[in-house]
Legacy VTK file of the C-alpha trace (Angstrom):
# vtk DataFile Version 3.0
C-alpha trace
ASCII
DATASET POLYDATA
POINTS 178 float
6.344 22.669 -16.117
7.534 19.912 -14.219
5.891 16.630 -12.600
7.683 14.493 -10.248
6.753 11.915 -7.317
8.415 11.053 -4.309
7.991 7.207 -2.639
8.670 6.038 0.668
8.359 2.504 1.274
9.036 0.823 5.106
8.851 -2.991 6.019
8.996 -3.994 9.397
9.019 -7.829 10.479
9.285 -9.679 14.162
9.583 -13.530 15.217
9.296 -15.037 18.675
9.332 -18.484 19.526
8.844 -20.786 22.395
9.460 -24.054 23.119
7.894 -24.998 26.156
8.918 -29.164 26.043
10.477 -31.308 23.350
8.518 -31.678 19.848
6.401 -28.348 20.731
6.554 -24.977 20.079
4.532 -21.478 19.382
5.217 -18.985 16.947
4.208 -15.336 16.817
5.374 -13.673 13.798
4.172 -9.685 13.181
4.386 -7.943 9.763
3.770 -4.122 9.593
4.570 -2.137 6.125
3.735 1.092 5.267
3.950 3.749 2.102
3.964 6.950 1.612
3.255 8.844 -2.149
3.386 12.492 -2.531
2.791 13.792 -6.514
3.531 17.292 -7.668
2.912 18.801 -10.999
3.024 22.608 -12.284
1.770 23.248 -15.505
3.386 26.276 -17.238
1.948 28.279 -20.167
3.394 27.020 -24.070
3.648 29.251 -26.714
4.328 28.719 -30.284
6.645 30.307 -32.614
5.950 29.860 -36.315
9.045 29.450 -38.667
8.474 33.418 -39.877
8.595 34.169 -36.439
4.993 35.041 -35.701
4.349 33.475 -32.325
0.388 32.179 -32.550
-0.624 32.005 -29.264
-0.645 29.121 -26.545
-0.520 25.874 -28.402
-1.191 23.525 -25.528
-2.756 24.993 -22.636
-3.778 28.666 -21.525
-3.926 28.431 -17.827
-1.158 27.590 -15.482
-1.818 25.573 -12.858
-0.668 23.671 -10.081
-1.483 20.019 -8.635
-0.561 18.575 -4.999
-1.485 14.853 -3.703
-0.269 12.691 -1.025
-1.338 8.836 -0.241
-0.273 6.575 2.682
-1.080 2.805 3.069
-0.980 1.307 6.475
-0.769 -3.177 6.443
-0.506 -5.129 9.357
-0.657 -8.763 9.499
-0.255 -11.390 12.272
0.239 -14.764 12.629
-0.193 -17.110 15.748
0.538 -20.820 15.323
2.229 -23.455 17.079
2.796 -27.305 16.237
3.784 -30.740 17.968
5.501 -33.633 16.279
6.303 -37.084 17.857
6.712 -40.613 17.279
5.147 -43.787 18.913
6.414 -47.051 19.350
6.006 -49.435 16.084
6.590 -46.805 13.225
3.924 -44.165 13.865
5.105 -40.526 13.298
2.798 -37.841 13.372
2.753 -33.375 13.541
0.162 -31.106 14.166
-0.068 -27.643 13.383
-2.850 -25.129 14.300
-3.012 -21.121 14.475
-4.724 -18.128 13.299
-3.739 -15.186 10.929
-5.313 -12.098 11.122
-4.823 -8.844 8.248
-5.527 -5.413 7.875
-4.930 -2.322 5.636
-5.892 1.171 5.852
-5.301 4.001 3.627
-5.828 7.542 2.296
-5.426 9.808 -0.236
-5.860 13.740 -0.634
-4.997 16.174 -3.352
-6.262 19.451 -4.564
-5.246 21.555 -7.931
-5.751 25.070 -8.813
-5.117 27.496 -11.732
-3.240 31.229 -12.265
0.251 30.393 -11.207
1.597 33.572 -10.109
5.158 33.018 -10.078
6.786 30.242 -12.636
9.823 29.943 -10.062
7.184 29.239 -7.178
4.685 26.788 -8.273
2.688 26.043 -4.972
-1.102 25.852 -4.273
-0.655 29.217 -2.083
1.138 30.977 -4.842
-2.217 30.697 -7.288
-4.716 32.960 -7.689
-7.577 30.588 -9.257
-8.233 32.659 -12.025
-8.009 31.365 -15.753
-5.728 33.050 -19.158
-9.368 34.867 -19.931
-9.648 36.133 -16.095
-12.265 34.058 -15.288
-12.984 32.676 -12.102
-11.803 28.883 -11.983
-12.750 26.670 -8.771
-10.160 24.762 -7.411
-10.163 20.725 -7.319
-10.443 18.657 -4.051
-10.219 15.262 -3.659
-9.722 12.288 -0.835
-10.639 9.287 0.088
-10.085 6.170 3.211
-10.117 2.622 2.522
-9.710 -0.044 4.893
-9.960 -3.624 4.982
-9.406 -6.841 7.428
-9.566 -10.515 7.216
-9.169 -13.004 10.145
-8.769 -17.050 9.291
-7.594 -20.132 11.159
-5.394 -22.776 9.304
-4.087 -26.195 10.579
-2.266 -29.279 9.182
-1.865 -32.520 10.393
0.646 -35.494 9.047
0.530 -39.043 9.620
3.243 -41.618 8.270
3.469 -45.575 9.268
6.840 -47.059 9.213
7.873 -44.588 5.950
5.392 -46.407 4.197
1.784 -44.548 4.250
1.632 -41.113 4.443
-1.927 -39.412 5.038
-1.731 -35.548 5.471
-5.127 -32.856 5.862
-5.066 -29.604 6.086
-7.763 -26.970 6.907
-7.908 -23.269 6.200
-11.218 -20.948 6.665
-10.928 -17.091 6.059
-13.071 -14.642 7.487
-14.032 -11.472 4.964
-13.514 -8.149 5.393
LINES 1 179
178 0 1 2 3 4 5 6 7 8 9 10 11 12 13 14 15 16 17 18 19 20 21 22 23 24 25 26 27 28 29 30 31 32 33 34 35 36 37 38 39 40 41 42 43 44 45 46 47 48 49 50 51 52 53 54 55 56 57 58 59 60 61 62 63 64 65 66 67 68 69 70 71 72 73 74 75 76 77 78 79 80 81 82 83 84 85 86 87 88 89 90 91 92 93 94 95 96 97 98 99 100 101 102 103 104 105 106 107 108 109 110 111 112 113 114 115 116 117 118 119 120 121 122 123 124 125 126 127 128 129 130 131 132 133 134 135 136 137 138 139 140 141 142 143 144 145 146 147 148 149 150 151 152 153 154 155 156 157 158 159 160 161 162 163 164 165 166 167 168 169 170 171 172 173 174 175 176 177
């Protein structure tokens, strides 16, 4: 038989900034990436030969089948943030950043798989008929699932330096769950 997987991968990315007066300015930044995964895989009937040429049945697998999935995975993420520097008279510089950063991702999955390939040359889920080597009835397999998640934080920063002497710096970052 034959197995083989296709991928599709997209990233997209955006920037704007503003400066409304000297030292200042905003940023808004947007992410957004998606994936796509599609899976196929036929299973054909083996047979072995023996070296006297007696062939002794199926020596890996007596029913044919056929397996179909797909996934996709949506993630978006944002970020909002904007900072002011400056000095003051006598050596004091200082910047200050602040903003917030938000994330999510979705996806899904589906597949399904069935046995009694009709037609070798044609190995779709619509050209089975579901029944096993021995003619018995064989269900076919379903599957699927969503998954999602999001997180939200805020993050800032502030610098200090006197005269390029003393340098104090914090920063803060809290993060929200899903």
């Amino acid at each position: 038989g034959r197995a083989k997987h296709e991928e599709d991968w997209l990233y997209q990315q955006l920037q704007l900034e503003y400066r409304p007066m000297a030292g200042m300015r905003i940023v808004g930044e947007a992410n957004y990436r998606t994936d796509t995964y599609l899976y196929h895989q036929d299973v054909l009937t083996v047979y072995q030969t023996a070296v006297d040429g007696v062939n002794k049945g199926n020596a890996w697998n007596p029913n044919t089948s056929v397996n179909e999935s797909v996934a996709k995975n949506n993630y978006f993420n944002i970020n909002v943030y904007g900072d002011y520097e400056g000095t003051i008279e006598g050596g004091h510089y200082f910047k200050a950043m602040i903003g917030v950063q938000a994330e999510g991702n979705y996806s899904r999955d589906f597949g399904a798989s069935r046995v009694g390939l009709m037609v070798p040359g044609l190995p779709t889920l619509n050209t089975t008929t579901g029944l096993g080597a021995d003619g018995t009835t064989i269900p076919p397999s379903v599957w699927g699932s969503y998954g999602d998640w999001a997180t939200a934080g805020i993050f800032g920063r502030l610098n200090y330096n006197y005269q390029e002497k003393y340098l104090f710096e914090a920063n803060l970052r809290y993060d929200g769950t899903s």
